[in-house]
C-alpha positions in Angstrom: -3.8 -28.6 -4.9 -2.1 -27.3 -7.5 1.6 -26.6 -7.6 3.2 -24.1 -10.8 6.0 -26.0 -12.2 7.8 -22.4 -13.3 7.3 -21.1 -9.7 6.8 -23.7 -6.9 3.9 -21.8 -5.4 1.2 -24.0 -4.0 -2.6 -23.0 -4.6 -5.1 -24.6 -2.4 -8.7 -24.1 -2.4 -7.9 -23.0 0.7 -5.2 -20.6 -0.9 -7.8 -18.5 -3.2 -10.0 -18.5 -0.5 -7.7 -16.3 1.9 -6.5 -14.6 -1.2 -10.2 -13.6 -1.4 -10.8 -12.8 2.1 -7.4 -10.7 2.2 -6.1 -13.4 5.1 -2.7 -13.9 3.3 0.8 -12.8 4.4 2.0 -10.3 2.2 4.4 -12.4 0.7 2.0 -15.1 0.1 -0.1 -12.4 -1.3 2.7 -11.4 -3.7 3.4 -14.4 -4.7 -0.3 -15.4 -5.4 -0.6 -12.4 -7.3 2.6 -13.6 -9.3 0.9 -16.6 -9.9 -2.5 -15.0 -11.4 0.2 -13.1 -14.0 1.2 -16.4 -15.4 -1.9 -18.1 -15.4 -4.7 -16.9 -17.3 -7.1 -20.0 -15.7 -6.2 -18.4 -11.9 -6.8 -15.1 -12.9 -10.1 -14.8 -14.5 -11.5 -17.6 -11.9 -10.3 -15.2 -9.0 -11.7 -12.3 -11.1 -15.3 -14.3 -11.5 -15.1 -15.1 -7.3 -14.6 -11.5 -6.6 -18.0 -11.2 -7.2 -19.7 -13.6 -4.8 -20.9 -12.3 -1.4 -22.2 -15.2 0.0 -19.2 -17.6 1.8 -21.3 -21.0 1.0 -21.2 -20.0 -2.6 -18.1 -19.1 -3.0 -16.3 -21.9 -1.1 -18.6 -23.9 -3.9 -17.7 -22.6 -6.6 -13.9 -22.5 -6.0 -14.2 -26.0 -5.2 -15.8 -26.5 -8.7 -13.2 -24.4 -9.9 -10.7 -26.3 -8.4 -11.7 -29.8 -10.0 -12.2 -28.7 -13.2 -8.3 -27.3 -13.1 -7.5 -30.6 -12.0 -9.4 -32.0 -14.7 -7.2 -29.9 -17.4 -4.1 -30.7 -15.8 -4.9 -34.3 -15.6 -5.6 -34.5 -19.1 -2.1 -32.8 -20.4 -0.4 -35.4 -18.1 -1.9 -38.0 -19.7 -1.2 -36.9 -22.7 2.4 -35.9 -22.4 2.8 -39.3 -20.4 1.4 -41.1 -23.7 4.1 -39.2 -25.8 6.8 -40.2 -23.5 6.2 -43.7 -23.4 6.3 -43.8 -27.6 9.2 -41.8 -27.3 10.7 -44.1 -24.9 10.8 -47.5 -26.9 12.0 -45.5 -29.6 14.8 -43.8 -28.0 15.7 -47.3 -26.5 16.1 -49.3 -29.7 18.4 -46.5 -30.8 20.4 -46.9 -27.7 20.5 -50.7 -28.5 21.1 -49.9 -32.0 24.3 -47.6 -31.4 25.7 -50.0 -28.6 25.6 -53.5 -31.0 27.6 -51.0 -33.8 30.0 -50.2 -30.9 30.3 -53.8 -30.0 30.6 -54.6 -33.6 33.0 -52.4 -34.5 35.2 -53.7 -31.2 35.5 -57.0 -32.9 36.4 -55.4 -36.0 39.3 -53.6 -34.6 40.6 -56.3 -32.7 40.0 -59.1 -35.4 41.9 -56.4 -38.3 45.0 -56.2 -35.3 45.3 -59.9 -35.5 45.5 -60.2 -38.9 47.9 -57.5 -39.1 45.6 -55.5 -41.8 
């Protein structure tokens, strides 16, 4: 299953296959449709499966379809997990960074206050 960040919507194998066989509600038809404008993948893949006439081959082929999607996506989370993690330890010795000159600059204040400066 794959769920579109931007809209929410939920495609299934099981989705493009009733999209296919015109089974969908109408708004589940609208909203799939929505989905094929913002994804370039969905819509040539549901363009391609228009063209099957045989339901064994087509319910094999969007299953292909649907790993290799998974595939992509898995990819660009790893990747953008890979980023976040080195952007993570840096971001935290900052934080560490700006807290020990806060803490510093306590001491500072409070030692110049004793010493009248």
């Amino acid at each position: 299953m794959l769920i579109n960040k931007h809209t929410k919507f939920l495609i299934s194998e099981e989705t493009i296959l009733h999209y296919l066989e015109g089974s969908l509600s109408e708004e589940a038809m609208h909203a799939f449709e929505e989905e094929m404008e913002t994804s370039s993948f969905l819509k040539d893949a549901v363009e391609g499966l228009e063209n099957f006439s045989d339901k064994q081959a087509l319910r094999a082929a969007v299953k292909q379809l649907h790993q290799q999607l998974r595939q992509r996506t898995q990819k660009k989370r790893q990747q953008r997990l890979i980023l976040f993690q080195q952007h993570q330890l840096q971001n935290m010795i900052i934080a560490i960074a700006i807290l020990l000159l806060i803490i510093l600059s306590i001491f500072v204040v409070h030692y110049a206050r004793q010493k009248g400066l």
